[in-house]
N, C-alpha and C positions, 0 to 999 in steps of 0.2 A: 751300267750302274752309275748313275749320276749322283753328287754328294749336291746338299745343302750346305750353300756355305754361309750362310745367314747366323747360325751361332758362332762360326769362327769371327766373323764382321764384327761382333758384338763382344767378344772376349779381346781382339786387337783394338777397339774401342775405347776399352772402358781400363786400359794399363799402358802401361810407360817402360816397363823395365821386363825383357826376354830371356833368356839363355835357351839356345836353339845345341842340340844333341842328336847322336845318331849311333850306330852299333861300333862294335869293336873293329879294328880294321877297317875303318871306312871306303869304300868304293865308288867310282864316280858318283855313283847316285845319290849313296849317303850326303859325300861332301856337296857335289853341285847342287845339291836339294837345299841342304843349310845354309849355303852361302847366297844362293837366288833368296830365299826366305827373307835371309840377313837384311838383303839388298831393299825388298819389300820392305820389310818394317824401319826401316830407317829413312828411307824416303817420306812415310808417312810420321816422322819424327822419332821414333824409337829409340831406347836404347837396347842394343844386342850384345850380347856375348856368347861367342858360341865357344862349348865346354866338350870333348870327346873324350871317351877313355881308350882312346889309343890315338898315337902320332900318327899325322897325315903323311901317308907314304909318301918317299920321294917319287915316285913316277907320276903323281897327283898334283904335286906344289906350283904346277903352271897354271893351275885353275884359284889358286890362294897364294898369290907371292908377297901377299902382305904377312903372311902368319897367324888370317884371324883366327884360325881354327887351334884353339891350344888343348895340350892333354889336360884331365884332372890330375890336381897335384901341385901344378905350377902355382908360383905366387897370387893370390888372389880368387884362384879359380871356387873353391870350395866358396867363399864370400858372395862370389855372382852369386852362386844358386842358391843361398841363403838368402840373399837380396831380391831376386826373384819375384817380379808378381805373376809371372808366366814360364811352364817351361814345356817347350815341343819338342819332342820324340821324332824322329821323322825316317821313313825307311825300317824300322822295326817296331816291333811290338812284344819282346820278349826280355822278359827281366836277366837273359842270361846273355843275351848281345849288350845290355848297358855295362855288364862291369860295373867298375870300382863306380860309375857313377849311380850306377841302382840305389846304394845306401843312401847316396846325399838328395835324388829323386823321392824316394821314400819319405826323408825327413824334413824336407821340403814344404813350407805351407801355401808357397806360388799352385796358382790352378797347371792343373796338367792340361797336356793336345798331344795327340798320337796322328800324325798324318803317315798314312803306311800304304802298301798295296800286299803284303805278303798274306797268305794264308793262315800261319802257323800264329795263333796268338796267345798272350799271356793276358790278366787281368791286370792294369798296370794302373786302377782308379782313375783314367783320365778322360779327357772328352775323343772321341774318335771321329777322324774324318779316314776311312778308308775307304780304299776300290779295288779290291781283290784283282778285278780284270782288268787295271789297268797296267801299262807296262812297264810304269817305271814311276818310283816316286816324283819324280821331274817333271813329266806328265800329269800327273795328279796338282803339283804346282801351275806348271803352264795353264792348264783350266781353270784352276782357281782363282788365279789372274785375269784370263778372261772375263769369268763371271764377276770380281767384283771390280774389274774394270782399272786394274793395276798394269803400270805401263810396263814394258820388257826390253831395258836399255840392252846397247853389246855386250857388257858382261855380262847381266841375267841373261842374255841369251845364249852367251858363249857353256853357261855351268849349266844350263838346261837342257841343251844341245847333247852334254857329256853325259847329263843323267841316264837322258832317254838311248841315247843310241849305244851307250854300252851295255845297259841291261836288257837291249833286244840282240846284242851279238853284231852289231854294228846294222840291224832292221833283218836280219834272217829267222829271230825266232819267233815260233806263232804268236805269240803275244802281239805281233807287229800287226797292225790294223792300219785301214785308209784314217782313219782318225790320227795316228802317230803321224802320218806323212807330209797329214793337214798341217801340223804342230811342228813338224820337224819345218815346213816352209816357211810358215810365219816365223820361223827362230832363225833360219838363212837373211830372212828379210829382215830381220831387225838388229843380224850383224854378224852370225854365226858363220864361220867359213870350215867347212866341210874338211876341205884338205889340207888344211891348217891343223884344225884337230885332229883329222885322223893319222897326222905326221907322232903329233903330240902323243897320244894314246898308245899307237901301235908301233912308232919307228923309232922308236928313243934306246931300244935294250943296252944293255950295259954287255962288253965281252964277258962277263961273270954269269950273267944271266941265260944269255946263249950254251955255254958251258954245260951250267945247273941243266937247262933244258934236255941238251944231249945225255948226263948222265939218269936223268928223270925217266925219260921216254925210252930208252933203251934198254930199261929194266920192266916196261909196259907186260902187262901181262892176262889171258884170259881166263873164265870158269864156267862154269854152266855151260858147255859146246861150245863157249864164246859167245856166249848170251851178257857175259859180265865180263868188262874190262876195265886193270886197274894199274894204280901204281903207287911209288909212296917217296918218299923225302926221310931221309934222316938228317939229323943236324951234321954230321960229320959231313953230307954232300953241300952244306955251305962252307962251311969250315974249307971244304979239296977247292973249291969252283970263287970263295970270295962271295958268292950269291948273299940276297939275304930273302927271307921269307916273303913277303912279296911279289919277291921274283917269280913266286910258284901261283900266280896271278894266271886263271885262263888254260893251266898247263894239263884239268882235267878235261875240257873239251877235244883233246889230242885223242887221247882215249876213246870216246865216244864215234872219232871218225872210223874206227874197224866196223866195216862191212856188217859183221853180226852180233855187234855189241847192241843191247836192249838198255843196259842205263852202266854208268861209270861212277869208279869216286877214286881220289886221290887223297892220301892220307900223309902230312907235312907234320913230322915230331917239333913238338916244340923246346927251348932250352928246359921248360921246365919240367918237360917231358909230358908234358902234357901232349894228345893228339888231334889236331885241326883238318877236318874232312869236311872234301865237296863232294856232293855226289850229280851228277847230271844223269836224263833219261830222253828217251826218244819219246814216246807213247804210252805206252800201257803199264807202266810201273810208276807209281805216286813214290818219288822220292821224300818226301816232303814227309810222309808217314813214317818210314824210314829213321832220318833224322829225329824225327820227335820223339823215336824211342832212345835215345840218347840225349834229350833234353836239348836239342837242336830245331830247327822249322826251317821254313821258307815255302819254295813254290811248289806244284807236283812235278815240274822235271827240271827244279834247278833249288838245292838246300842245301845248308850246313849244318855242319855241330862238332863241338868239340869232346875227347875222351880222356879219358882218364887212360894216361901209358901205361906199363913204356907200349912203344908201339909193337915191340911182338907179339902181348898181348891182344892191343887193339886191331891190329888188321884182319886174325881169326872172326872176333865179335862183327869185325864190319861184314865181310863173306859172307857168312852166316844167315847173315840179317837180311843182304841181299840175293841173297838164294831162295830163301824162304820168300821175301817179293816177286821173284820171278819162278816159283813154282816149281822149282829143281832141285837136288837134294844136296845138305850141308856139302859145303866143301872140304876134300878131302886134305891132306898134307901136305900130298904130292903137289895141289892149285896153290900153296904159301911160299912163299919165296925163303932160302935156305938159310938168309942172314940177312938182316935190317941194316945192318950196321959197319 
């Protein structure tokens, strides 16, 4: 699926003034998408401000150690996207990943741009450049650069680099194509070092988060014959471990490596007790459908969505849901865990 970027060319054209966004909890991809973008439009004279509705997690700030990426809220921020003659979406498409910044989106009279690759999408009135099949918003930047011929210094290579190779699982998941590898070389060539980032990404854990780990996975659990395997986070296990949310970054792929698990999700309460779930799958189970019935999206075997707590509540509804995907009947009392908490 190849994008025209001949309307994007002409909307970067014809304005001066950006605010570059992306979902809640931003992920390599989100961030390194925004901040490569940033790096584009400013080169070609711009002004950017990039606005999120969530703080750039600490395990991320080595890709932004300037602090361009500020929450909505902070001084000023609400004024950019009023000032605004452009605002890009980037990595989502759903008005329940913008948060608090959905309102100020909405009321907004700057043109919209949605550059996404996810599935899962919402009517957001904007211009779209997506590619479903491509692997990583980052990707969908790197091309776009190619095509209109934008150059890809060390840092845009360094935050393109993070996009693409964490939302392929560091290049193990199908999504991973000889076109990625292309992309990934040219990004080594133009400054990216491999083992540098991959220090950054993967070796950095905090003793707190290792901890959380141990008490996470040690509560892992199966249903459906071990067709479904899960697990869950209460706020008290940050509270015991020091961890913080975050930390629970990756920790549903653990899950997914039993032998006869057909798709996973990991269910992380929030303070406000609200509940944040990822679900992963191997094959044959569309997560992604999944999640949308909880007003969540993403891909067919990598999605979220948040619920409404507390979680002893939620983790029955999630079961359920997933049983009925994979063809097996509700889960029983005995597949729920005796105490969340």
């Amino acid at each position: 699926m190849t994008i025209d970027w001949t309307g994007f060319a002409e909307i970067v054209s014809a304005a001066e003034r950006f605010v570059l966004t992306s979902h809640v909890r931003p992920d390599a991809d989100a961030l390194g998408s925004e901040l490569a973008m940033a790096g584009f439009l400013e080169r070609l004279g711009k002004s950017v401000t990039v606005v999120n509705p969530s703080e750039t997690p600490h395990t991320l700030t080595f890709l932004d150690p300037d602090g361009r990426a500020r929450k909505i809220g902070e001084p000023g921020t609400l004024e950019e996207i009023r000032d605004a003659e452009v605002h890009v979406v980037l990595d989502t498409s759903a008005w329940k990943q913008l948060a608090e910044v959905g309102p100020a989106f909405r009321e907004s009279a700057a043109k919209k741009v949605v550059i996404d690759h996810h599935v899962s999408s919402d009517d957001l009135g904007a211009v779209e450049f997506k590619n479903t099949a491509a692997e990583a918003t980052g990707g969908i930047l790197f091309r776009m650069a190619e095509t209109l011929g934008w150059e890809i210094d060390e840092t845009i290579a360094r935050q393109l680099f993070c996009a693409i190779a964490t939302d392929t699982g560091w290049f193990r998941f199908p999504s991973t194509t000889s076109e990625t590898y292309r992309a990934i070389a040219a990004l080594v060539d133009a400054g990216a070092a491999p083992h540098v980032l991959y220090r950054e990404l993967y070796e950095k854990s905090s003793l707190a988060r290792l901890k959380l780990t141990g008490v996470v996975l040690g509560r892992a659990a199966v249903a459906c014959d071990g067709r479904l395997a899960y697990t869950y986070v209460a706020t008290s296990d940050f509270e015991q471990t020091g961890a913080h949310p975050v930390d629970t970054e990756n920790l549903v792929n653990e899950c997914l490596k039993i032998e006869t698990a057909e798709c996973a999700f990991i269910a992380v309460e929030q303070w406000n007790k609200q509940v944040k779930v990822s679900f992963r799958s191997r094959d044959r189970v569309d997560v992604a459908r999944v999640a949308e019935r909880f007003g969540g999206g993403g891909h067919q075997k990598a999605s979220g969505a948040t619920l409404d707590g507390p979680l002893d509540e939620a983790l029955p509804r999630l079961m359920d849901s997933l049983a009925d995907a994979l063809g097996c009947q509700p889960c029983s009392s005995a597949d729920l865990p005796a105490k969340t908490t």
